[in-house]
C-alpha positions in Angstrom: -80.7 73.2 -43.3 -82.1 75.7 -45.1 -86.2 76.1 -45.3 -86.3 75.1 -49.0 -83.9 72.3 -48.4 -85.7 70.7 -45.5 -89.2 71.0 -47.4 -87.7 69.0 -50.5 -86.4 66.6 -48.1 -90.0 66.4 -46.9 -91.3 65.9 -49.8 -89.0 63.1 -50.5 -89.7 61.2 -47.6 -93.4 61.2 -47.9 -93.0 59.8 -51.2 -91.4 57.5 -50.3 -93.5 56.6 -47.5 -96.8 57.2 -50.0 -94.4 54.2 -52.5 -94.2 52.2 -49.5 -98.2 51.7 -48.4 -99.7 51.9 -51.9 -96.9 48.9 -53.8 -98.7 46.3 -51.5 -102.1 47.4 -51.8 -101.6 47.6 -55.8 -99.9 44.2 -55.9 -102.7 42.5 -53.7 -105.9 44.9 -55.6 -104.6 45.3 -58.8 -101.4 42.8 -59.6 -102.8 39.8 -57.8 -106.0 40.2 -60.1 -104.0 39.2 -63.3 -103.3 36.2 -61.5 -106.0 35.1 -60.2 -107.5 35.8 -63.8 -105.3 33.4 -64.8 -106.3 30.6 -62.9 -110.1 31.3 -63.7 -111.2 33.5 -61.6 -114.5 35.7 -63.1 -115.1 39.3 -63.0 -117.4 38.8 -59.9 -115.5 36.7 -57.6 -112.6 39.5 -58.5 -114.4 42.1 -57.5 -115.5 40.4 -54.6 -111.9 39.9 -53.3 -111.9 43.8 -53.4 -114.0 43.3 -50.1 -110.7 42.3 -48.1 -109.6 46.2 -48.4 -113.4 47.2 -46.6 -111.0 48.1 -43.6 -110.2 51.3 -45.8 -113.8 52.8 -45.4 -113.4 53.2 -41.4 -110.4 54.9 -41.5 -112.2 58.2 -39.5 -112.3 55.6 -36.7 -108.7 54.5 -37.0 -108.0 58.6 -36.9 -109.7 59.0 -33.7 -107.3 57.7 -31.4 -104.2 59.6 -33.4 -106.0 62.9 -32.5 -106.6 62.2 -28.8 -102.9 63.0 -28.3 -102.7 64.4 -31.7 -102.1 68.2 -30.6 -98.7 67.6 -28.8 -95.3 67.4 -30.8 -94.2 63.9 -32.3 -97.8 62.1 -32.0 -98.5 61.8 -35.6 -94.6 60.6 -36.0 -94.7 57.9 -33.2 -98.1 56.0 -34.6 -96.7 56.5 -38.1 -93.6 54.6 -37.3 -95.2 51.9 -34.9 -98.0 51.4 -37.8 -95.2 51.4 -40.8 -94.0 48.4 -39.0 -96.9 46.8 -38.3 -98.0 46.6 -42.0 -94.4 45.3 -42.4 -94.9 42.1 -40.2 -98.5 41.3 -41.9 -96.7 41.2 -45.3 -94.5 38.7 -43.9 -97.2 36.7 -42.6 -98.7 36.7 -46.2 -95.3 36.1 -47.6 -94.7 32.5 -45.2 -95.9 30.2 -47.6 -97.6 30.0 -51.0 -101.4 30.9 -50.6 -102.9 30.8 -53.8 -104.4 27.4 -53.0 -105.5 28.7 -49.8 -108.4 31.2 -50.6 -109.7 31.4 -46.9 -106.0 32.5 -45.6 -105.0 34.9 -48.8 -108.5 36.6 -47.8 -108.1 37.0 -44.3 -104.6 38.4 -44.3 -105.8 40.4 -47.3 -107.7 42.4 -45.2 -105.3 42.0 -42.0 -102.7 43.9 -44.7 -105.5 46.6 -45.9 -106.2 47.2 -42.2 -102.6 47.8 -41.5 -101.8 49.6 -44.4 -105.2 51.6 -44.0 -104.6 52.8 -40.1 -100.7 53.4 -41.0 -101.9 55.6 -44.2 -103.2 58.1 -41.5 -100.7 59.4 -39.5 -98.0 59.3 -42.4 -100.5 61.7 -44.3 -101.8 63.6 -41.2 -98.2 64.5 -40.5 -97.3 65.6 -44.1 -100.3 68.1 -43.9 -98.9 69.0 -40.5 -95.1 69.9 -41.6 -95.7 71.0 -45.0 -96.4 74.5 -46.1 -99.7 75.1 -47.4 -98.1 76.5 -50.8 -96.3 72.7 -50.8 -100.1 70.8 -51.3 -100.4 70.8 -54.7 -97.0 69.4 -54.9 -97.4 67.3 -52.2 -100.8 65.7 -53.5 -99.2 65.3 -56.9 -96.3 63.4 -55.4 -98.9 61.3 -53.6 -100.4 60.6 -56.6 -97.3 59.7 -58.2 -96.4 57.5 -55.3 -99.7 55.5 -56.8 -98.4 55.3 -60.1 -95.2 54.6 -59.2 -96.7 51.9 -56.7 -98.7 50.8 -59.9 -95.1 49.8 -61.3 -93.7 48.1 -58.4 -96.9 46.2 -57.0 -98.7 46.0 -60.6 -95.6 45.1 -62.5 -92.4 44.6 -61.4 -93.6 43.0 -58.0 -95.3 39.9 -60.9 -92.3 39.1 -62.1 -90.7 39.3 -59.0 -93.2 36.4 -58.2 -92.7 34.7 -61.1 -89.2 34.3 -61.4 -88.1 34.2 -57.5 -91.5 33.0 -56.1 -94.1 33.7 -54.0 -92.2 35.4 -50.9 -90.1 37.4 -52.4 -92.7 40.7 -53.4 -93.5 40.7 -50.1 -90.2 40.8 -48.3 -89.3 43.3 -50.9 -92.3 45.5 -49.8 -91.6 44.7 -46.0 -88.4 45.7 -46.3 -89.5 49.0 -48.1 -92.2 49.7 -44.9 -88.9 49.4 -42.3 -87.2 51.1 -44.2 -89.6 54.2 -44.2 -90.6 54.1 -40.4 -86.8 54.6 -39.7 -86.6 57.5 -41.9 -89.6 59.1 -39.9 -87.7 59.1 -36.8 -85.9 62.1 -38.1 -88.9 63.8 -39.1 -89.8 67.1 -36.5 -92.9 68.3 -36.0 -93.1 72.2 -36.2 -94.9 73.7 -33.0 -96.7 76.3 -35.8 -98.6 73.4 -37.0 -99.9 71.7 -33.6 -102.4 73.6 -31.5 -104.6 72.4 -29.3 -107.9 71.4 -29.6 -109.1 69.4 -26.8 -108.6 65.9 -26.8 -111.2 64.1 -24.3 -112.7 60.9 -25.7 -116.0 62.5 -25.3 -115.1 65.3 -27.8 -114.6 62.6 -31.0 -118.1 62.5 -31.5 -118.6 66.2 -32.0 -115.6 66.7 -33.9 -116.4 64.4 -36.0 -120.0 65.7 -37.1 -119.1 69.7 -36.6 -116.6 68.4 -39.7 -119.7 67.7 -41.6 -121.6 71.2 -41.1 -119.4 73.4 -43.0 -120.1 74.4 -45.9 -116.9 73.9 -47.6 -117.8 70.1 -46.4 -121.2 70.0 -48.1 -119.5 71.0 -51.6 -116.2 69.1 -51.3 -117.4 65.6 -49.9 -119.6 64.5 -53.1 -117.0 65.5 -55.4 -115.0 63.4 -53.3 -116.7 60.8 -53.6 -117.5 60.7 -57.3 -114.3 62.2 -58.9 -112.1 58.8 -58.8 -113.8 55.9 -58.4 -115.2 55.5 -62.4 -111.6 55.9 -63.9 -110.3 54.2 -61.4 -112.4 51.3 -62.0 -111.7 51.6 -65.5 -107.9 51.1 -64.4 -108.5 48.4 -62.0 -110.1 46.4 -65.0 -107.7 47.0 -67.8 -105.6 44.0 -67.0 -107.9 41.9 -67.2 -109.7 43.2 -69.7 -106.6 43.5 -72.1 -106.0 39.7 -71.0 -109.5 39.0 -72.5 -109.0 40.6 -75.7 -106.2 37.9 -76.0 -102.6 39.4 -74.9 -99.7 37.7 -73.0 -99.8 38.2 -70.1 -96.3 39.3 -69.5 -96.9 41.7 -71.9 -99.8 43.1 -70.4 -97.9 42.9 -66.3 -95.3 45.8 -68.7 -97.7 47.7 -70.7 -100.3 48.5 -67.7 -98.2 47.8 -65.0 -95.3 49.6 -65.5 -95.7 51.8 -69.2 -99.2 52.4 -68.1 -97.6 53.4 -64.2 -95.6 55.7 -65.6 -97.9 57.4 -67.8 -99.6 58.2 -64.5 -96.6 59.5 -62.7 -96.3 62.1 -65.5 -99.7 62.9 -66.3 -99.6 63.6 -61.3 -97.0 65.8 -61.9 -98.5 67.7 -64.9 -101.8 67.7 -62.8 -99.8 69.0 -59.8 -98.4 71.9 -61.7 -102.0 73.1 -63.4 -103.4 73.0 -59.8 -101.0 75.5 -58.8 -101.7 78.2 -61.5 -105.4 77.1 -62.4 -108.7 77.7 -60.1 -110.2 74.6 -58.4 -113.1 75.5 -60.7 -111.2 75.0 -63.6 -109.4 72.1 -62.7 -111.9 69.7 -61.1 -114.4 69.8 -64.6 -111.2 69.4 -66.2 -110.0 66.0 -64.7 -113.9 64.7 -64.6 -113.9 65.4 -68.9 -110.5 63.7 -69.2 -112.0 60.6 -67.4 -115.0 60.3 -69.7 -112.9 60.9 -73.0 -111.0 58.2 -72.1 -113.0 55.9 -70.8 -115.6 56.5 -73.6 -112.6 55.9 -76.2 -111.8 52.5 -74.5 -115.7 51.7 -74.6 -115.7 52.4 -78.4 -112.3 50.9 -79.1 -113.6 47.5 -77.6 -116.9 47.8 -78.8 -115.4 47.6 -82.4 -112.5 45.5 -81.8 -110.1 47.6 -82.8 -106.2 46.0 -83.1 -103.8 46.1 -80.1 -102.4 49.5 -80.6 -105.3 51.4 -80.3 -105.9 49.5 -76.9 -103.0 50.2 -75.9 -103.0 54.0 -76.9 -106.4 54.1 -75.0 -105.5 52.2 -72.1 -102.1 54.7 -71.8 -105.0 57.7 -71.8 -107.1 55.5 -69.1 -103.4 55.7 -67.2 -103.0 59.3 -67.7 -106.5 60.5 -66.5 -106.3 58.2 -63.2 -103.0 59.6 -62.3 -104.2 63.4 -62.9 -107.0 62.5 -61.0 -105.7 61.2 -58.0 -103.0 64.1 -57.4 -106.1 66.5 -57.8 -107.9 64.6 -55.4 -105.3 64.5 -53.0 -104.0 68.1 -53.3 -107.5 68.8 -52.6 -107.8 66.5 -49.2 -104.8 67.9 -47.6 -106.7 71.4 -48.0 -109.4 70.3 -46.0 -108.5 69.8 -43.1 -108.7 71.7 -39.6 -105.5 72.4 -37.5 -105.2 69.9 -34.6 -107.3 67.7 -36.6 -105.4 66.9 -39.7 -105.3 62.9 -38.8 -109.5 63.1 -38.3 -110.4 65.0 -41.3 -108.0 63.1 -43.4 -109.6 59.7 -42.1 -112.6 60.8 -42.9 -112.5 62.5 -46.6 -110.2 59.2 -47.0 -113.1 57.1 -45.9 -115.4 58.4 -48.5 -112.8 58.3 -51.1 -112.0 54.4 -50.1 -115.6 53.4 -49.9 -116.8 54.6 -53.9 -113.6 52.8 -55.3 -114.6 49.6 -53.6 -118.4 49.9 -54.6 -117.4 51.1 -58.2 -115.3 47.9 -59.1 -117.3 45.5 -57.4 -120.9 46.8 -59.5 -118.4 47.0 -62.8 -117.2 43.1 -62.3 -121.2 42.6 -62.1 -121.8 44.5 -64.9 -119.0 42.8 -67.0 -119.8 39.4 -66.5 -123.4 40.3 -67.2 -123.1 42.5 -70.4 -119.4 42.6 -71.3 -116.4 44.8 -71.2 -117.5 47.5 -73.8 -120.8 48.0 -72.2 -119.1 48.0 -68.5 -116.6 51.1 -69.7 -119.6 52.7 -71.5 -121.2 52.7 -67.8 -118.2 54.4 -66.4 -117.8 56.6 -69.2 -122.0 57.6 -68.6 -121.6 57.7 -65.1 -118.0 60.1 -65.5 -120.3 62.5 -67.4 -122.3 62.9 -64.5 -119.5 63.5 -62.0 -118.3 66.4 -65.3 -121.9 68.3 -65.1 -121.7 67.9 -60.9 -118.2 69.6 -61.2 -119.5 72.4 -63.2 -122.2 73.0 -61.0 -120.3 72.7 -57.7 -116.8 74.0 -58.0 -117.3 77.5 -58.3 -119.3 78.0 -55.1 -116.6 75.5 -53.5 -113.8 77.7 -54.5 -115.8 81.0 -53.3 -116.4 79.7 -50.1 -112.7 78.5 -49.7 -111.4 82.1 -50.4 -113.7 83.8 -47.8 -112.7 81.2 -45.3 -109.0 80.3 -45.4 -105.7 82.7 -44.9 -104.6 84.7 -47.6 -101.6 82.4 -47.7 -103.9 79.6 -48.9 -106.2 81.6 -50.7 -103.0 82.5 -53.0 -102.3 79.0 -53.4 -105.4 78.0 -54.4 -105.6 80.7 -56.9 -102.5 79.5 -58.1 -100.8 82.7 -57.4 
């Protein structure tokens, strides 16, 4: 098979896999919402149900263990598999009987499915930045990032009226059957001896591994951006069902509009984010994303502030779509590029940590904020607060490209320059 071949075959499987572990997530965070909406749920007890998917901030310590045997050939491919399938039995557990009457169940195996699906998230993505080329990243991040919005279709929309017209199992032996089908495909996956090398792997190593990660400089630029450069729009995304429910849609109709229109709009708007990062600087891109989250989070702010008709919702919750799907591929284009050989599974855990942990606190403080003050002065809030992620970008980017080019191989550096 030729190089070329093998890489799109790569690329295939890992979206795929990427489908796989966000569809559950999306149907349980962001499908199961509209639902629960339904049946009278307020903004604050749904944002509180976001606490089930906490297991998503310690991933660094679910990464440890992958890197203790992470430097020999096949390591990150034998916990992927094992963990695919584990993730695949918890959604059969939550698919055994109906458990919306059963809040105490639903919430523990919740977070029994975002632990699964967390830990098996690592070694899937610490072997994709392991096998693929670093001139694949951008590609590979935008395809991630498509895998969301794709997973936005399947878990956000298709996987509801799955639910409604075959019942309360069948999503999740769909999805379970989707995780299976994934680990058996990663059998065949080989890890290239180029990308492992040793780096010591003694328990008593972690530790230091963990904070020398934290004293670069690259680090100290990349990690607050990290932090900030989702969670607003993507809070803005995670309320647009129900917000669109409030302003008095079908619900059907809003399961097809957000769930899947709205899911594709984000596949499209990953893979034209994808392609920019490849011939743009990082200090372009990065203020560029942050602006395209306030403009459309602001527009949404005024378009519900003065009640405008259902189209222009709809054309503002499609630009709300786009600007979370760019987002995300930059994001994760950006993750896979730093990371430290031998330690891909650790320093993915840990940027993925900080990522996880701002898009639980962002919904959670906008449910508060809606209940107390509405849905117009909630995406106002985002919108204010996405301005201030805009002037951090300007201010941080450039020196966090500089540094990159002085410190990474004139392969990367190319890449990132989008030569």
């Amino acid at each position: 098979m030729s190089p070329a071949l093998r890489n799109g075959c790569r690329q295939a499987l890992f979206g795929w896999l990427n489908l796989a572990l966000t569809a559950p997530g999306v149907y349980l965070w962001l499908g199961l919402p509209l639902v629960l909406r339904q049946h009278g749920w307020s903004g604050t007890a749904i944002g509180l149900f976001q606490l089930a998917s906490l297991p998503t901030v310690f991933k660094f310590l679910f990464a440890m263990p992958l890197d203790r045997r992470g430097a020999e050939r096949g390591a990150y491919r034998g916990w992927a598999v094992g963990l695919l399938l584990a993730y695949a039995a918890v959604l059969c557990a939550l698919g055994w009987r109906d458990l919306l009457g059963d809040k105490r169940v639903l919430f523990t195996l919740a977070t029994a499915a975002a632990l699964a699906g967390t830990w098996a998230d690592v070694p899937v993505n610490a072997l994709a930045i392991r096998v693929l080329p670093a001139s694949s990243r951008a590609w590979a991040g935008g395809i991630r990032s498509m895998a969301l919005c794709l997973g936005a279709i399947v878990g956000g929309g298709l996987m509801l009226v799955a639910q409604a017209r075959w019942g309360w199992q069948a999503p999740f032996i769909i999805m379970a059957a989707a995780l299976a089908l994934g680990a058996a495909l990663t059998l065949c996956v080989q890890e290239d001896q180029d990308g492992v090398r040793a780096t010591g792997s003694h328990d008593k190593q972690a530790p230091a591994r963990l904070l020398a990660y934290f004293h670069e400089d690259s680090t100290r630029s990349w990690l607050p951006l990290l932090a900030l450069l989702f969670p607003f729009i993507g809070s803005g995304w995670f309320y647009l069902k129900p917000l669109l429910l409030d302003q008095g849609m079908a619900p059907e109709r809003v399961a097809w509009l957000v769930g899947v229109a709205g899911g594709a709009v984000g596949a499209a708007a990953s893979a034209l984010s994808a392609r920019g990062s490849k011939r743009l600087r990082v200090a372009v891109t990065v203020p560029l994303h942050a602006a395209a989250g306030c403009a459309s989070l602001l527009s949404l702010a005024i378009a519900v502030w003065l009640q405008a008709p259902p189209s222009v919702l709809i054309g503002c919750a499609m630009a709300i779509a786009a600007a979370m799907g760019a987002t995300a591929a930059l994001a994760f284009s950006l993750m896979m590029s730093h990371t430290r050989p031998g330690l891909q599974a650790l320093d993915y855990g840990i940027q993925s940590s900080v990522f996880s942990f701002t898009r639980i606190l962002a919904p959670l403080a906008a449910g508060l904020l809606l209940d107390a003050a509405g849905p117009a002065w909630m995406l106002a809030a985002l919108a204010a607060a996405s301005a201030g992620v805009l002037l951090l970008a300007l201010r941080s980017a450039g020196s966090l490209l500089r540094h990159r080019l002085h410190t990474r191989p004139a392969a990367a550096q190319r890449f990132e320059q989008g030569g």
